[in-house]
C-alpha positions as CSV (number, residue, x, y, z in Angstrom):
1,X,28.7,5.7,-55.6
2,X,32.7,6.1,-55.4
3,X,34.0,5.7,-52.4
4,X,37.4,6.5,-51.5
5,X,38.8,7.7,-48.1
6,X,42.4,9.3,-48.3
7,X,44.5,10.3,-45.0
8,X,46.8,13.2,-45.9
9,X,49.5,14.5,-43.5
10,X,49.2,18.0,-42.0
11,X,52.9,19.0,-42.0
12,X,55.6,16.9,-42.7
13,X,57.2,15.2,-39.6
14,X,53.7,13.7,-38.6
15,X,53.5,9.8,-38.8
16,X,51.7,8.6,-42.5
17,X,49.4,5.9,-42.6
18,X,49.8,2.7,-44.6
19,X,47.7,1.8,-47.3
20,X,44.2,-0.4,-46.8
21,X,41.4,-1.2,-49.4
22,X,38.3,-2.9,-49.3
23,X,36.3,-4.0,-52.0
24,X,38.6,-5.0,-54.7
25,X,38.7,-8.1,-56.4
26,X,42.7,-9.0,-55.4
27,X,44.0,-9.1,-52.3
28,X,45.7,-6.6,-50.0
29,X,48.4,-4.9,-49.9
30,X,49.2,-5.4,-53.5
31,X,52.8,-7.5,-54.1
32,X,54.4,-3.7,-53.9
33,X,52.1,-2.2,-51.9
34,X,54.4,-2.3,-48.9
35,X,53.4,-4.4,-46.1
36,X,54.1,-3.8,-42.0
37,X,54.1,-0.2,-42.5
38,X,57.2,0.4,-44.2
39,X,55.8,3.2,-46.3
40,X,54.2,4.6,-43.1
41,X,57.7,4.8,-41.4
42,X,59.1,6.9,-43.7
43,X,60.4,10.3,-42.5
44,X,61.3,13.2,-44.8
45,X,64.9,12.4,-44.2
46,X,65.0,9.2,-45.0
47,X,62.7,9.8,-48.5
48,X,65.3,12.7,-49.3
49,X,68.3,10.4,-49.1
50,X,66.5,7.9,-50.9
51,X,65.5,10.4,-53.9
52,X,69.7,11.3,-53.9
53,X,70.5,7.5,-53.8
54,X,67.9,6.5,-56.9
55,X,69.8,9.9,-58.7
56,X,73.1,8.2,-58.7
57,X,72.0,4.5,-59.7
58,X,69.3,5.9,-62.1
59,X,72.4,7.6,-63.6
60,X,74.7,4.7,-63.5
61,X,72.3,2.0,-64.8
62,X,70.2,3.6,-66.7
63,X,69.0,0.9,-69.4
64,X,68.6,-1.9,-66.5
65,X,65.7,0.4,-64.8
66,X,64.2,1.3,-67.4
67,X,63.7,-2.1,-68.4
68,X,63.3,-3.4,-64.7
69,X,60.7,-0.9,-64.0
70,X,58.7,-1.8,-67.0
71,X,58.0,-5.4,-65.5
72,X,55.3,-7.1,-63.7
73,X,56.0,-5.5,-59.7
74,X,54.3,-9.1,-58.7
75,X,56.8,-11.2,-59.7
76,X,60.1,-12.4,-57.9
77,X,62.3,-11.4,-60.6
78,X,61.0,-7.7,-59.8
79,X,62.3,-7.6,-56.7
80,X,65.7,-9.7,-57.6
81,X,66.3,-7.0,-59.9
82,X,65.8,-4.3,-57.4
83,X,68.4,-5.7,-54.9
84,X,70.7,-6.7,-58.0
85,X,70.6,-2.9,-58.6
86,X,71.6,-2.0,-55.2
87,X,74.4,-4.1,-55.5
88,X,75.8,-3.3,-58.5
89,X,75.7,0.1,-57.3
90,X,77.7,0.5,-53.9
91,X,79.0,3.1,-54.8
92,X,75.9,5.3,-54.7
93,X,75.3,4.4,-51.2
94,X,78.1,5.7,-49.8
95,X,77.9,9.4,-51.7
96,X,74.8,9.1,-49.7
97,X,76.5,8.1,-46.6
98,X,75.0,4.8,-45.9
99,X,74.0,1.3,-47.3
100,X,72.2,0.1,-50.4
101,X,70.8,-2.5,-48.5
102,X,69.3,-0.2,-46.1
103,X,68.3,2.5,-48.4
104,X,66.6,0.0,-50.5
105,X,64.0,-1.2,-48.0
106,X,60.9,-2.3,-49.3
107,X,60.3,-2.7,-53.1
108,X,57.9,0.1,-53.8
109,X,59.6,3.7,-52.0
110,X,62.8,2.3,-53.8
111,X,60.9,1.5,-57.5
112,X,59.2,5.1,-57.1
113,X,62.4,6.9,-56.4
114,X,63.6,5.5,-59.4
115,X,61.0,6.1,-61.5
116,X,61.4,9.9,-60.9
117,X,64.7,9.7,-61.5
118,X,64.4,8.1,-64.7
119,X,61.6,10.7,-65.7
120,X,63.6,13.8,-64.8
121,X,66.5,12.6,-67.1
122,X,64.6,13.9,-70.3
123,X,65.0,17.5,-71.4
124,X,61.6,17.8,-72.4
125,X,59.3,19.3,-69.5
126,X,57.7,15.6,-68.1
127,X,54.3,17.3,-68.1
128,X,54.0,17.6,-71.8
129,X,55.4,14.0,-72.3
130,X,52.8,13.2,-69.6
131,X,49.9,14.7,-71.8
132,X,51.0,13.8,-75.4
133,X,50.8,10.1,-73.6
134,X,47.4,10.7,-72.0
135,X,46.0,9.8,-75.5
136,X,48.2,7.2,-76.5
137,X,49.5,4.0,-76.2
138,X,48.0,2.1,-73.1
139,X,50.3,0.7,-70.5
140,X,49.9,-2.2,-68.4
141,X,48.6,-2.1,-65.0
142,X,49.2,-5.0,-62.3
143,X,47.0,-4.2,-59.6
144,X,43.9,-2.6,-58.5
145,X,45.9,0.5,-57.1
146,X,47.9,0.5,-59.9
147,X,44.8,0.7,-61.8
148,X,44.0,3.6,-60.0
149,X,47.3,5.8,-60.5
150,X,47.7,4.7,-63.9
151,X,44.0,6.8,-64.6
152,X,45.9,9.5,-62.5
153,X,48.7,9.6,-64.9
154,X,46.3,9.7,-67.5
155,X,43.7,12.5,-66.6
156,X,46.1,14.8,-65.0
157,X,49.3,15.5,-66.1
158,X,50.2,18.7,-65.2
159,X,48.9,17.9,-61.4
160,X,51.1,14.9,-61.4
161,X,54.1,16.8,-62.9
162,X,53.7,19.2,-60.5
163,X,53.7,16.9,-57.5
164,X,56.9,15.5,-58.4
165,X,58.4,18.8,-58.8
166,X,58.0,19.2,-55.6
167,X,60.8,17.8,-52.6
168,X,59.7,14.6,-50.8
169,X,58.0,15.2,-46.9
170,X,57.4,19.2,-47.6
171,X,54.4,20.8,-46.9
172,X,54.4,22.0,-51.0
173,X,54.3,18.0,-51.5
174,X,51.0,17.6,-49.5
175,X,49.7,20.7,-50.9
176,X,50.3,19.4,-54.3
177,X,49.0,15.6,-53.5
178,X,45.8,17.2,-52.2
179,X,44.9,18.7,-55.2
180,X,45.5,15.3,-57.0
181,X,42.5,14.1,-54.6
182,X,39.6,15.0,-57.0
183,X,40.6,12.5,-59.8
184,X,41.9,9.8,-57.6
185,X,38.5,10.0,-56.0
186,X,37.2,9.7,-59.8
187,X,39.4,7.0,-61.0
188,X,38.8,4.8,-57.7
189,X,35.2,4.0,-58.6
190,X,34.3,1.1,-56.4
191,X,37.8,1.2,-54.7
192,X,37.8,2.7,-50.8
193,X,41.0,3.6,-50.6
194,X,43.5,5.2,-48.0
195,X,46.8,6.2,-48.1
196,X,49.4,8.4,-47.5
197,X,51.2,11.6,-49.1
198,X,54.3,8.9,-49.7
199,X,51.7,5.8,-51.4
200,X,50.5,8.0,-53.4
201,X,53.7,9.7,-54.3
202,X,55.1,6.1,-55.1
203,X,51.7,4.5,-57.1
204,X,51.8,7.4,-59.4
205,X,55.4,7.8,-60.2
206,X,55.7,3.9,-60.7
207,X,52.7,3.8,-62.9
208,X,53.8,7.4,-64.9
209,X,57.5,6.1,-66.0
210,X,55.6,2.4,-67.5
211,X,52.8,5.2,-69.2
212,X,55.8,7.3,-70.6
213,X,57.8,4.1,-71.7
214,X,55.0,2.5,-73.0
215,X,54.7,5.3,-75.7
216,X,58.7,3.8,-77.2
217,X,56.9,0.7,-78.3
C-alpha cells in the first residue's frame, strides 16, 4: 500500500510545513532537503525576490549552473559552488535590493530558483522538452525524495510545466501543486511523505533541469 501524506497551504501567507519521511532507507532530511525549517519559513515575498535574484545570476553565469546543478546535491563542493555563485554575482543582489548572502539561504530554495531559471531560458515550450525526455535518457537521482520528483518529472510533464508557470506563494501555485498530488502519491510507493507547496516546488524543479540536461549527453 503507498502511503504518502502531503500538507498543502490554503492561501498563500499561511505558515508551510517542512518536510519529514519515514520509511526510507537514507536518513532524513536529505543533504538538501533543508533542515530547521528554512523551507517552512519562506513567505511569498521572500520566494519572489529569490525567483528575480536566480533570473539575473542564471543569466550572468549561465554555463557554471548548468554544470553546478548537474552535480551530486550531497557533496560539499555542491554547496561551495552555490555560495561561489552568489559571490561572483553581487551585483544581482542589489538589483534585487538586498544581499546574496541572505538571499541564498539554504542550498535547496536557492538551487530550485535556479533551476527554473535555467529552464525558462529555452525558446522551446519546457513542457514538450519535458515529454520528449520522459522517454529518454535517465538522469541521476541522489536521494529518496529525489527519487520521488524525478518520477514526477517523468510521468507528468505538462502538470509540472504548468506548476512552474505559475508565480511562487499564489493561490494558482497551490492549485497547480495539488493537482501534481496523484502521481506523487504513485511515484512515493513505500515513501510517507509530507511537504509543503515550496518542497515540492523545489524537488521537482531541481530534479527537471538534471532530466532535461541529461538528454545533451
Amino acid at each position: 500500500m503507498i502511503a504518502l501524506a502531503f500538507a498543502l497551504l490554503a492561501a498563500a501567507q499561511a505558515p508551510e510545513r517542512a518536510p519529514q519521511v519515514d520509511n526510507t532507507p537514507a536518513p532524513w532530511p536529505d543533504p538538501e532537503r533543508e533542515q530547521n525549517g528554512a523551507i517552512s519559513k519562506a513567505d511569498p515575498d521572500a520566494r519572489q525576490t529569490l525567483a528575480r535574484y536566480a533570473v539575473c545570476v542564471a543569466e550572468k553565469s549561465p554555463d557554471k549552473v548548468a554544470d553546478l546543478l548537474t552535480q551530486d546535491f550531497r557533496q560539499t563542493s555542491y554547496g561551495n559552488g552555490l555560495r561561489n555563485l552568489v559571490r561572483t554575482n553581487e551585483l544581482c543582489a542589489r538589483q534585487v535590493g538586498t544581499r546574496g548572502e541572505r538571499l541564498r539561504g539554504q542550498n535547496l530554495p536557492f538551487a530550485a530558483a535556479l533551476a527554473e531559471a535555467m529552464m525558462a531560458r529555452e525558446a522551446t515550450p519546457l513542457k514538450a522538452r519535458l515529454a520528449k525526455a520522459a522517454t529518454g535518457k535517465e538522469a541521476a537521482t541522489f536521494a529518496p525524495s529525489d527519487k520521488v520528483a524525478m518520477c514526477v518529472a517523468r510521468s507528468t510533464p505538462d502538470e509540472v510545466a504548468a506548476l512552474f508557470a505559475t508565480e511562487v506563494g499564489s493561490d494558482g501555485e497551490t492549485q497547480a501543486a495539488t493537482k501534481l498530488l496523484p502521481v506523487v502519491k504513485l511515484c512515493a510507493q513505500d515513501v510517507k511523505l509530507e511537504t509543503s507547496v515550496a518542497g515540492l516546488r523545489s524537488i521537482v524543479a531541481t530534479a527537471s533541469f538534471r532530466l532535461l540536461k541529461a538528454q545533451e549527453s
